[in-house]
MIVO-988697 format. One record per residue (C-alpha): residue in three letters; x, y, z. Coordinates in steps of 0.02 Angstrom, whole numbers, plus 32768, in hexadecimal, padded with zeros to 4 digits. Each point is the difference from the previous one (the first is absolute). Last residue first. Example, Ala and Ser with C-alpha at 12.3 -4.5 7.8 and 13.67 -1.06 7.14 Angstrom:
REM residues 2
SER82AC7FCB8165
ALA7FBB7F548021
This chain:
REM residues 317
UNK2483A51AE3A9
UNK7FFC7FC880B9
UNK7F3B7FF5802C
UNK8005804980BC
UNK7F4280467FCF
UNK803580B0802B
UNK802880447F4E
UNK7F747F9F7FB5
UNK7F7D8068809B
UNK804780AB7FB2
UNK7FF57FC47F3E
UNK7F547FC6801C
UNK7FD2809D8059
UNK805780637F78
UNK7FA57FA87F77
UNK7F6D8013804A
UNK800D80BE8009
UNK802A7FFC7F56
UNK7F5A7FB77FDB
UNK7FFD7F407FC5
UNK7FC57FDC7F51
UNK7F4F7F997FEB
UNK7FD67F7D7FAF
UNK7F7480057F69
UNK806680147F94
UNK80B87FC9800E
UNK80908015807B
UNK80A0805C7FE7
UNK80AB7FBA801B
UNK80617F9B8080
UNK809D7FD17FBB
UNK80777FBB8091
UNK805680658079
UNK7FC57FD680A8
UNK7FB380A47FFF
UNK7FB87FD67F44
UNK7FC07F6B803A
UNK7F8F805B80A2
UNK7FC480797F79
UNK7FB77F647F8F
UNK7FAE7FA38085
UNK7FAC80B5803A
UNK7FBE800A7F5A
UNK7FC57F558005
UNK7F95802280A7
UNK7FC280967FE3
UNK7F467FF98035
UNK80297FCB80C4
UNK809180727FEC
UNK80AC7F968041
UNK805E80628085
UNK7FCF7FA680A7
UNK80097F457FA1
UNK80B6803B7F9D
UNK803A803480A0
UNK7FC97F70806A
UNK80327F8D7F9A
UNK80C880417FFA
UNK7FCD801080BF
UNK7FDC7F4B8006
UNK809F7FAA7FA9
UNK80507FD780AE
UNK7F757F8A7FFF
UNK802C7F947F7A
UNK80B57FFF803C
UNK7FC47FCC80A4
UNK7F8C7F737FBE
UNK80757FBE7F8B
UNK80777FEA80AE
UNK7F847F998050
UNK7FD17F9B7F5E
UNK809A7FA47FC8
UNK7FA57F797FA4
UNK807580237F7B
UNK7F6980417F98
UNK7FFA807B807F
UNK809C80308017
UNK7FF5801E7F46
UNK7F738068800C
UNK80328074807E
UNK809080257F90
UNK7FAB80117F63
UNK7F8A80838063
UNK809080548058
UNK8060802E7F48
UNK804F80AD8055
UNK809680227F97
UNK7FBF7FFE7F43
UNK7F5D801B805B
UNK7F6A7FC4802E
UNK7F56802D8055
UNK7FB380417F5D
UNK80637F7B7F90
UNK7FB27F63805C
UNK7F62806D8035
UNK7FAE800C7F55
UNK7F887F727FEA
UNK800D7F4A7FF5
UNK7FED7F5A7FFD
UNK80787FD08093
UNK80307F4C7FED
UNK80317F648049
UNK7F687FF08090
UNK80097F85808B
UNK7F66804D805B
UNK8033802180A2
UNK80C980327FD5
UNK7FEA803F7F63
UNK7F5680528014
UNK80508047809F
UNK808A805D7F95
UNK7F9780337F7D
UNK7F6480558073
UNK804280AD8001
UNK80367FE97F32
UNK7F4C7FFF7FE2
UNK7FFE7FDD7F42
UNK7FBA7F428007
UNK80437F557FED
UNK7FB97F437FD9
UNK806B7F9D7F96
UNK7FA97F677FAF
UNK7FE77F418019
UNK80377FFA80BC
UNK7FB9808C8028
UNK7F537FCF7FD0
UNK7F7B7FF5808A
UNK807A8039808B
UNK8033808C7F91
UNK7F5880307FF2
UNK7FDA800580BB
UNK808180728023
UNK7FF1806F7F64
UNK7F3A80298038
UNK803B800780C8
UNK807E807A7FCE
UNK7F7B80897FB4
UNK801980067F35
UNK807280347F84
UNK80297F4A7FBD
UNK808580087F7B
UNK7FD27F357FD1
UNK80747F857F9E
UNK80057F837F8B
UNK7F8C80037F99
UNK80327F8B7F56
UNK7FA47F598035
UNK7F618047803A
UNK80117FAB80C8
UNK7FF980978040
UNK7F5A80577FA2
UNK7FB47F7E80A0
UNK8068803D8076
UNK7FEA80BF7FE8
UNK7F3D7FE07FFB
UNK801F7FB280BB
UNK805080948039
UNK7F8980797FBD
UNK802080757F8B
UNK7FEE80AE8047
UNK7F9680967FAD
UNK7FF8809C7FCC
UNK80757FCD7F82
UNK807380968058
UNK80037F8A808E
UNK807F7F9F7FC1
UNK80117F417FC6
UNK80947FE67F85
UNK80047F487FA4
UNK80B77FD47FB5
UNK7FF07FA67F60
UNK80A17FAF7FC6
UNK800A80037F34
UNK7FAC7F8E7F8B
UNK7F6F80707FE0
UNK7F617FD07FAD
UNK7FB37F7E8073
UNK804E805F80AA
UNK7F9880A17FBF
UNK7F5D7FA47FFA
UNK80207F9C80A2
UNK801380A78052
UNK7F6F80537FD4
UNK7FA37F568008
UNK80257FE380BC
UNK7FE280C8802E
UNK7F4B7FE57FA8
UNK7FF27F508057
UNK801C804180B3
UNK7FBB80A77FF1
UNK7F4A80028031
UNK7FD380BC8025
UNK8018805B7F5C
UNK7FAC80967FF1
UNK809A80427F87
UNK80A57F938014
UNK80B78050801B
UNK80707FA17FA5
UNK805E7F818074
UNK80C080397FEC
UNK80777FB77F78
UNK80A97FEA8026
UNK808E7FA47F7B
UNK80A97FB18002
UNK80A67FEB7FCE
UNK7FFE807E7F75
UNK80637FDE7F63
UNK7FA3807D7F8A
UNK7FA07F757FAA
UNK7FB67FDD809E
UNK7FD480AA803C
UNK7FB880237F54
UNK7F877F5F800D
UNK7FC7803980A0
UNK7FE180B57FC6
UNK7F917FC27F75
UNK7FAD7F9F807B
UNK7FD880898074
UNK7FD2805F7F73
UNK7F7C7F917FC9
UNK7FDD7FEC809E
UNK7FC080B88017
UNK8001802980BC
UNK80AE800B800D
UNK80967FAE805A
UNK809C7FC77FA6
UNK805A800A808A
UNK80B17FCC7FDA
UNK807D7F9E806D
UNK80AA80077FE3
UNK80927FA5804D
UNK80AC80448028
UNK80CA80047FD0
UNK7FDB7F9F7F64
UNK7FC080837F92
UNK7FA28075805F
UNK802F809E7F96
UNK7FB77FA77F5D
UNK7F727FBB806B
UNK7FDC809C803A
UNK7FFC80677F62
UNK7F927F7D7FB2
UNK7F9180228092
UNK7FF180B57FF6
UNK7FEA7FF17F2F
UNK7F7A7F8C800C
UNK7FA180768073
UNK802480997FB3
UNK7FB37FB87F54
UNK7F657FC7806A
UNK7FED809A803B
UNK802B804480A2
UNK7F9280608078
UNK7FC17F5E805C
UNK80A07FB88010
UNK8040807B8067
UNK809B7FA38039
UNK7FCB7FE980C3
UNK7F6A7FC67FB2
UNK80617F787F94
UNK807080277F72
UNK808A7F908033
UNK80217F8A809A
UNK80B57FEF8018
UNK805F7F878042
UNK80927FB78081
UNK803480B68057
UNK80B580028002
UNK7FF580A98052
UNK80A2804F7F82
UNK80017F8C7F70
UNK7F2E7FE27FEB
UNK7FD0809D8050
UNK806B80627FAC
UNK7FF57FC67F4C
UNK7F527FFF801D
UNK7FF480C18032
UNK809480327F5F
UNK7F937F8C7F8E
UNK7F68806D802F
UNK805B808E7FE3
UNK80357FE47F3B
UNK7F437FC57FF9
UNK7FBB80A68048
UNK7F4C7FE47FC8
UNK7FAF80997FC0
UNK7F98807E805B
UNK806380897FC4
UNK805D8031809E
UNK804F7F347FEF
UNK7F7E7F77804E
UNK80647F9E807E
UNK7FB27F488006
UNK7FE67FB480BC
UNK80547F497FF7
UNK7FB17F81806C
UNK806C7FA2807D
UNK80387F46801A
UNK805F7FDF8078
UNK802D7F478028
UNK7FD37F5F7FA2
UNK7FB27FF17F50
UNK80837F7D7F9E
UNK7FC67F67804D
UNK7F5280018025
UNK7FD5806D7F61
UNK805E7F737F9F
UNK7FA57F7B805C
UNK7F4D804A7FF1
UNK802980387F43
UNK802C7F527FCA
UNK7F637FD87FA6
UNK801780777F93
UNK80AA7FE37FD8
UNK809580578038
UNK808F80937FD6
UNK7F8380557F83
C-alpha cells in the first residue's frame, strides 16, 4: 500500500480528484471474462479520455454473477493495466463478510488504491444506526486499506446522513458513493466533507455539485466513456472549466452533451440496462460483450434503435 492506515483520509483527499467511472466487464460469447478486452476498454479510457480511476467489479461489473475467483482476477487485471496512469477502487461488496474480507485483503495485496463496500441489505431491520456503525467498524478493524462506504437503493434502504457521519470519523473510511436524493448528499457533505469525499454516480448533477457543494470527485458510473470520445472528451472538458472556477462556459459544454443523453435515456430498455451499456461501447468502438444471467440481451430491433438515435447524438467518434 502507498499509505498508512491512518493516512487513508489524506491520501484519498489528495490523489482522488476528477472522473472517476466504473468499468462494465465484457463477457466473451462463452460467458467468460474477456480479460485481453478489458485491458483494450481501460487502456482506452485511461490514455485516450484521461479518465482519473476506475471502479472495478461493482454492479455496473456484474459482481453478483462472478465468483470469488473472477473477482480477484478482474481487479488484479486492473491494477496491472492501471499502473500509474489511474487510481483503482474495488468493491468488494457481498453479503458474506467473510468474503468481503477476503476480498479486502486481496485488493490490498494486489496493489489497489482503495476499497467500496455497500450497506448489506438488512432483514426486518428497522433501527440501523449501530448495525451500519458496527458493519463498518468491523471491516475498518481488519483491513488497513481505504474504506469507501456505497449507499444505494438496491439495499432497500438509505443510510442516513447522520449514520454516514458517525462511520466517518472510523480512521480508514474515507469516502462515500452516495446514490441517494440531492438533499441526502447535500446535507452529508455539510456534516463531513471536510473529513471525507462525498460523490455520487449522477453525472447530471456533477457540475453543480462542484460548484454548490465544493466537491473534488465524481464517484462514478459509466457516462465518462459513454458520452466521450477519443475526439469528443466534453465531460473532462466541462469539468476542468469547472474546477478552474470557469463555470459559464462548463455549463455550455455540459449542456451541449444533452442529445448524446437523450439518446442513450430514449433507447435504454427499462430491464436492459447493462446490455444496452455494452451495445452503446461497442458503437463507440470499445469491447462491449455479452451480459450474464439473470440480465437480459437487447433484441435486434433494439439494437437498431440504439444504433439509429447513437448515429444522431452529434458524439464525434
Amino acid at each position: 500500500m502507498k499509505y498508512a492506515k491512518h493516512e487513508a483520509k489524506a491520501h484519498a483527499r489528495e490523489t482522488m480528484r476528477g472522473i472517476w467511472a466504473a468499468a462494465l466487464n465484457p463477457f466473451d460469447e462463452s460467458l467468460v471474462l474477456d480479460e485481453a478486452g478489458l485491458r483494450r476498454n481501460i487502456r482506452h479510457w485511461i490514455d485516450d479520455l484521461e479518465i482519473r480511476g476506475l471502479f472495478i467489479a461493482g454492479k455496473q461489473g456484474e459482481f453478483w454473477s462472478m465468483s470469488l475467483e473472477e473477482r480477484k482476477r478482474n481487479m488484479t487485471v486492473a491494477v496491472e493495466e492501471c499502473g500509474d496512469k489511474a487510481g483503482t477502487i474495488m468493491s468488494i461488496s457481498d453479503q458474506n463478510v467473510d468474503t468481503v474480507l477476503d476480498l479486502g485483503l486481496h485488493a490490498q495485496e494486489c496493489g489497489a488504491d482503495y476499497v467500496v463496500v455497500h450497506a448489506p441489505m438488512l432483514s426486518f431491520c428497522h433501527d440501523r444506526d449501530e448495525v451500519l456503525y458496527n458493519y463498518y467498524k468491523y471491516l475498518c478493524d481488519r483491513l488497513d486499506i481505504g474504506i469507501a462506504m456505497w449507499s444505494h437503493p438496491d439495499s432497500g434502504y438509505l443510510m442516513e446522513p447522520e449514520t454516514c457521519a458517525r462511520i466517518a470519523e472510523l480512521p480508514n473510511i474515507m469516502a462515500i458513493k452516495y446514490s441517494v436524493p440531492r438533499e441526502m448528499y447535500a446535507r452529508l457533505t455539510k456534516l463531513v466533507g471536510d473529513k471525507i469525499l462525498v460523490s455520487t454516480s449522477r453525472e447530471d448533477d456533477w457540475l453543480d455539485n462542484i460548484e454548490e457543494l465544493g466537491w473534488q470527485l465524481y464517484l462514478c458510473s459509466s457516462p465518462p466513456y459513454q458520452l466521450q470520445t477519443r475526439n469528443d472528451r466534453r465531460m473532462h472538458e466541462y469539468t476542468e472549466l469547472a474546477f478552474a472556477g470557469r463555470f459559464d462556459q462548463a455549463r455550455r459544454v455540459r449542456d451541449s452533451l444533452d442529445p448524446v443523453r437523450q439518446a442513450i435515456s430514449t433507447t435504454k430498455p427499462g430491464g436492459k440496462p447493462t446490455a444496452h451499456g455494452k451495445y452503446w461501447q461497442e458503437l463507440l468502438g470499445q469491447v462491449g460483450g455479452r451480459v450474464r444471467h439473470p440480465m437480459l440481451e437487447l433484441t435486434d430491433a433494439e439494437k437498431a434503435a440504439t444504433k439509429a438515435a447513437f448515429e444522431g447524438c452529434g458524439l464525434k467518434i
